[in-house]
C-alpha positions as a printed Julia matrix, in Angstrom:
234×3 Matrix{Float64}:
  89.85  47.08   24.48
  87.2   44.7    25.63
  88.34  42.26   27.8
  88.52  38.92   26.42
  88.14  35.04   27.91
  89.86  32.16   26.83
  87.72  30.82   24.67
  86.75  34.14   22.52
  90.75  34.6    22.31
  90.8   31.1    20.81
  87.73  31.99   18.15
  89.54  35.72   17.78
  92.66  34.11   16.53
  91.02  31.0    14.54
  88.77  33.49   12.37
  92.05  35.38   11.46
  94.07  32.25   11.07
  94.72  33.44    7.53
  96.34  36.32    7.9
  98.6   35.23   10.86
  99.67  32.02    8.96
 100.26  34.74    6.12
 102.6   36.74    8.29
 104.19  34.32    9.82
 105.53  32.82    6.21
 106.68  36.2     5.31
 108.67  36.02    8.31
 110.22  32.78    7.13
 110.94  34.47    4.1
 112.96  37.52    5.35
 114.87  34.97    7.42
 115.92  32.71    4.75
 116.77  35.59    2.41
 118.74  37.35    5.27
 120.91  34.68    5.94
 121.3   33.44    2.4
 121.94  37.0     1.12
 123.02  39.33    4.27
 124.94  37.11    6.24
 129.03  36.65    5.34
 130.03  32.77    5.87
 132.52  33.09    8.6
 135.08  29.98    9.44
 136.42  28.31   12.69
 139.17  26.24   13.15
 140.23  25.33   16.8
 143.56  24.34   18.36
 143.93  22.89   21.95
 147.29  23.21   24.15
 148.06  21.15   26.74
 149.88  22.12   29.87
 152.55  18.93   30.83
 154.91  18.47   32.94
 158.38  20.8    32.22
 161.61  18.75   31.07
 163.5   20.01   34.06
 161.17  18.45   36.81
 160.79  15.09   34.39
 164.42  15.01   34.0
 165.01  14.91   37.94
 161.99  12.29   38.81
 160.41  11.07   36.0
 157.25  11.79   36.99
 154.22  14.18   37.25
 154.39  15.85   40.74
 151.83  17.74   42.68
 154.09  20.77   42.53
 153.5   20.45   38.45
 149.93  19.98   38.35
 149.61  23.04   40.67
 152.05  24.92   38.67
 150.35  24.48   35.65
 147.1   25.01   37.01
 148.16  28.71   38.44
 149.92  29.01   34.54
 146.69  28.76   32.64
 144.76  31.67   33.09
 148.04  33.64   32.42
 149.08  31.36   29.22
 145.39  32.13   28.29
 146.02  35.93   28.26
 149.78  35.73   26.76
 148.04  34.02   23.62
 146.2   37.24   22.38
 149.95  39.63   23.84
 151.16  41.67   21.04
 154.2   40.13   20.98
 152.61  37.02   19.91
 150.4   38.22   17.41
 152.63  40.13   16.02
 154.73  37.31   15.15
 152.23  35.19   13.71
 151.13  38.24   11.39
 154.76  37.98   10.21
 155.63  35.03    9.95
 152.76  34.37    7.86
 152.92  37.25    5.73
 149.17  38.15    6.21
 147.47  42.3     5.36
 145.58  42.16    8.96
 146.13  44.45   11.58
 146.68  43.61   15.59
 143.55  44.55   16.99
 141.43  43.29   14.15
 143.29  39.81   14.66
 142.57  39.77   18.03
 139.05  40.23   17.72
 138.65  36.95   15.66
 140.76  35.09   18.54
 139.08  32.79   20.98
 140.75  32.07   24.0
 139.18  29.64   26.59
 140.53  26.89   29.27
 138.51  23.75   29.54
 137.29  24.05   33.69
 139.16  22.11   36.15
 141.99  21.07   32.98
 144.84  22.12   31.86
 143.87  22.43   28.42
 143.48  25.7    26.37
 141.71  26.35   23.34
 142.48  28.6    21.0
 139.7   29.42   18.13
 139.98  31.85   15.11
 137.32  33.04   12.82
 137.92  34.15    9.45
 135.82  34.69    6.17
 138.86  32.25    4.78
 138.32  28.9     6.3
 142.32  28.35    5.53
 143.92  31.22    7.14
 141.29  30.67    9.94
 142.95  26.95   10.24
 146.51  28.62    9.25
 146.47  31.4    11.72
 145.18  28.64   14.7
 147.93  26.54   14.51
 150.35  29.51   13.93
 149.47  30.97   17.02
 149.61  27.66   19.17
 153.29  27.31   17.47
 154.8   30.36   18.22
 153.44  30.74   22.09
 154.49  27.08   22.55
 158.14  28.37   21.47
 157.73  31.67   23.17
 156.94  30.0    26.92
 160.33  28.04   27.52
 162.34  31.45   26.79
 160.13  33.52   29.44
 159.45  31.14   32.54
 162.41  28.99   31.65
 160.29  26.04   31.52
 159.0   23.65   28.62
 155.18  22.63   29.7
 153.42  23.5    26.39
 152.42  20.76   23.3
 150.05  21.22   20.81
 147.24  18.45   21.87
 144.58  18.89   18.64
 146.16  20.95   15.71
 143.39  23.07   14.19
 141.89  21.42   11.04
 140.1   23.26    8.2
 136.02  23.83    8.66
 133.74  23.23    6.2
 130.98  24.28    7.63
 130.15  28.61    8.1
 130.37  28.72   12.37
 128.08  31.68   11.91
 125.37  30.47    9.57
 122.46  27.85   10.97
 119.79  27.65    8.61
 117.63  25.47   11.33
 117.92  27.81   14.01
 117.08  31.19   11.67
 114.18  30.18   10.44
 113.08  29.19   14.05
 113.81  32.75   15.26
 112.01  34.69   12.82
 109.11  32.13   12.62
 108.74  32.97   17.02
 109.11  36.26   15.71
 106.36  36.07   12.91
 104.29  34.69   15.83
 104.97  37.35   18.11
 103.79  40.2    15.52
 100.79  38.05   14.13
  99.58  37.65   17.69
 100.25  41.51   18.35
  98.18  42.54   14.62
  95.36  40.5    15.56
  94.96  41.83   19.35
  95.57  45.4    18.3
  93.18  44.78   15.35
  90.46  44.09   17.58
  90.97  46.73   19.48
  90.48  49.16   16.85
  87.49  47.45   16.1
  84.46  48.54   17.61
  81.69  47.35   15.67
  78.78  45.24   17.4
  78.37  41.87   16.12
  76.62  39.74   18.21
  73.78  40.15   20.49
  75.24  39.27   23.19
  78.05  41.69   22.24
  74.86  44.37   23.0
  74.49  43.05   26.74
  77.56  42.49   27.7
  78.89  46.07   26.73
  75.59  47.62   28.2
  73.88  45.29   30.35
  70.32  45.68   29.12
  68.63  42.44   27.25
  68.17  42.9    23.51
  63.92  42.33   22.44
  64.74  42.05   19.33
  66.66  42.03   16.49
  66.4   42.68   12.71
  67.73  40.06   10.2
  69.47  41.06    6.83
  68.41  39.48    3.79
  70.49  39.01    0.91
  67.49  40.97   -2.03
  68.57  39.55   -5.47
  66.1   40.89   -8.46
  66.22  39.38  -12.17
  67.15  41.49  -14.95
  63.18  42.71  -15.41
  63.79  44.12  -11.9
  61.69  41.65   -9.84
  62.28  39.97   -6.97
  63.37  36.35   -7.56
């Protein structure tokens, strides 16, 4: 392949304009139909603990101590992990009578803490948006009654309850067609630079010196020859 400056890459991909706005649509197509089509609406509902202070350590002072803050900030990343136990999940598949196994339930689980907080978020995703919203606050209530019976302490309350989504968490029409149009970009760009490469016709004459650095004397011009129906010239 030739190389090319700035300028003939500009004319190279103005002349084929056409064809790259062409792919680039198509592009915009097969995004739209494989989100409309191919993609499965999935639903999140969020739920956000907070850690407080235990009723033991308000009942002797009435107030939040530096030993509690520091408590519950050592408790979160191990709340965070007791969330998703078996013994928790377990319970909420139970107790709400759904046909889901462990693992799989897991997997649609969420757990994060908000940095330098003691808050902890729980999100589930579901094709239902109501047992993604029903299985969130499930969750929040049974580890909130599970806590007090293993560290003897009661430091957990249910800050946001989850609500129900109306909106698919894993469908953005905006951003898909954004992705495949870079994308129809990308493979327009790559068609018309590969095109010309393949092509190696001459047709300029300055096309003739650059490739072999000799002058051209002359050149021969094509004329369109149109004859009447008698078979003369016009």
């Amino acid at each position: 392949m030739e190389e090319l400056d700035l300028k003939e890459l500009l004319i190279l991909f103005w002349n084929k304009k056409e064809r790259i706005a062409l792919i680039v649509v198509i592009f915009i197509l097969i995004g739209i139909i494989y989100t409309i089509g191919f993609v499965t609406p999935r639903y999140t509902s969020k739920t956000t603990l907070i850690l407080t202070t235990s009723s033991n350590s308000t009942q002797s002072t009435g107030t939040i101590t530096t030993t509690d803050i520091t408590l519950n900030s050592k408790l979160v990343p191990t709340y965070r992990e007791l969330i998703k136990s078996n013994n928790i999940i377990r319970e909420v598949i139970s107790n709400l009578g759904i046909d889901i196994g462990e693992e799989e339930l897991k997997k649609d689980i969420t757990v994060s803490s908000v940095k330098d907080t003691e808050l902890i978020e729980i999100a589930v995703t579901d094709e239902n948006a109501t047992n993604a919203c029903k299985i969130a606050n499930e969750i929040a209530k049974v580890f909130a009654k599970e806590v007090p019976g293993t560290y003897n302490i009661n430091n957990i309350q249910v800050w946001d309850e989850a609500e129900i989504s109306e909106n698919p968490s894993n469908v953005n029409h905006a951003k898909d067609v954004i992705i495949f149009t870079f994308i129809g970009l990308v493979v327009s760009v790559m068609y018309v630079l590969v095109l010309n490469m393949l092509d190696t016709t001459v047709k300029t004459a300055e096309e003739i010196e650059k490739q072999f650095k000799v002058p051209v004397l002359a050149s021969i011009p094509v004329y369109s020859l149109d004859f009447d129906k008698g078979g003369k010239r016009k």
